[in-house]
C-alpha positions in Angstrom: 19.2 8.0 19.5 19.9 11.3 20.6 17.6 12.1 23.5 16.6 9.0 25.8 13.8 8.8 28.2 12.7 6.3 31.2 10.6 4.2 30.7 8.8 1.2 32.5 7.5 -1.9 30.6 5.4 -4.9 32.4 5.5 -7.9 30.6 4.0 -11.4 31.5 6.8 -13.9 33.2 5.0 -16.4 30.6 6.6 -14.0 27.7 9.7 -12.9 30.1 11.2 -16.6 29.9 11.4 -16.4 25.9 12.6 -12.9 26.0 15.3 -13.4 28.3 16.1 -16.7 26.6 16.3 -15.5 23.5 18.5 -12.3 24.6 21.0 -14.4 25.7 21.4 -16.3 22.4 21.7 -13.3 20.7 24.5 -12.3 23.1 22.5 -9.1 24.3 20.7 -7.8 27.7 17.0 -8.0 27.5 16.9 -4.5 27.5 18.7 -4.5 24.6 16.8 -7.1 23.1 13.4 -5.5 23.8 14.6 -2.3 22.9 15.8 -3.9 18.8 12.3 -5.4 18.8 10.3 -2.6 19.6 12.5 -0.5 17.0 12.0 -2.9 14.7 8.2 -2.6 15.1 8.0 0.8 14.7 9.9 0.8 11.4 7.7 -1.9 10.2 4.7 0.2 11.1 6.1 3.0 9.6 6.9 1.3 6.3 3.3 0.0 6.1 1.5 3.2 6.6 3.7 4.2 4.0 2.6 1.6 1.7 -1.1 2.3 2.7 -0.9 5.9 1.9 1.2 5.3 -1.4 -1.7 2.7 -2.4 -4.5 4.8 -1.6 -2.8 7.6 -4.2 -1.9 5.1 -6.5 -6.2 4.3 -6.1 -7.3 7.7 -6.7 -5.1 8.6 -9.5 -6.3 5.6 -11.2 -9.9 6.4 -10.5 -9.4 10.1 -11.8 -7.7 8.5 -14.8 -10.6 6.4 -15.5 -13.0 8.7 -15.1 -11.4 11.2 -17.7 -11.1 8.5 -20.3 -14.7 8.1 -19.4 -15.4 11.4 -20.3 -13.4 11.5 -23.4 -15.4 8.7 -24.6 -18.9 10.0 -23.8 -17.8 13.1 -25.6 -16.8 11.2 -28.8 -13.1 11.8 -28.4 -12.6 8.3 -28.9 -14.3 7.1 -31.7 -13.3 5.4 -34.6 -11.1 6.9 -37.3 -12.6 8.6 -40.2 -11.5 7.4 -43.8 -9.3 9.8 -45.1 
């Protein structure tokens, strides 16, 4: 990270207990902790709207696709061969 900024974050002392326990078993501060977690979120989200978006092209170029080998067929493009 290049820039950092202050931030506060409120969390319930029913999820503070886990945090910090698990911090420590990592060998880390729960800042630290927290911090890996919430930058491992991000990339997750990031990798799934990703995903999304590549599926949705993926979708429409498909549909196009279909639709043009719909038209060839309505046009007689693909009919059977001729004996020759």
């Amino acid at each position: 990270m290049t820039n950092t900024v202050a931030t506060t974050l409120k969390i319930a002392a029913d999820l503070k207990r886990p945090v910090v326990a698990a911090a420590k078993a990592a060998d880390k501060s729960p800042h630290a902790f927290m911090l890996e977690a919430i930058e491992q979120q991000t990339q997750l989200d990031e990798e799934r709207r990703a995903f999304v978006a590549d599926a949705g092209a993926t979708k429409r170029r498909d549909r196009k696709r279909e639709s043009g080998a719909s038209n060839l067929l309505e046009a007689g493009f693909c009919g059977s061969r001729s004996a020759g």
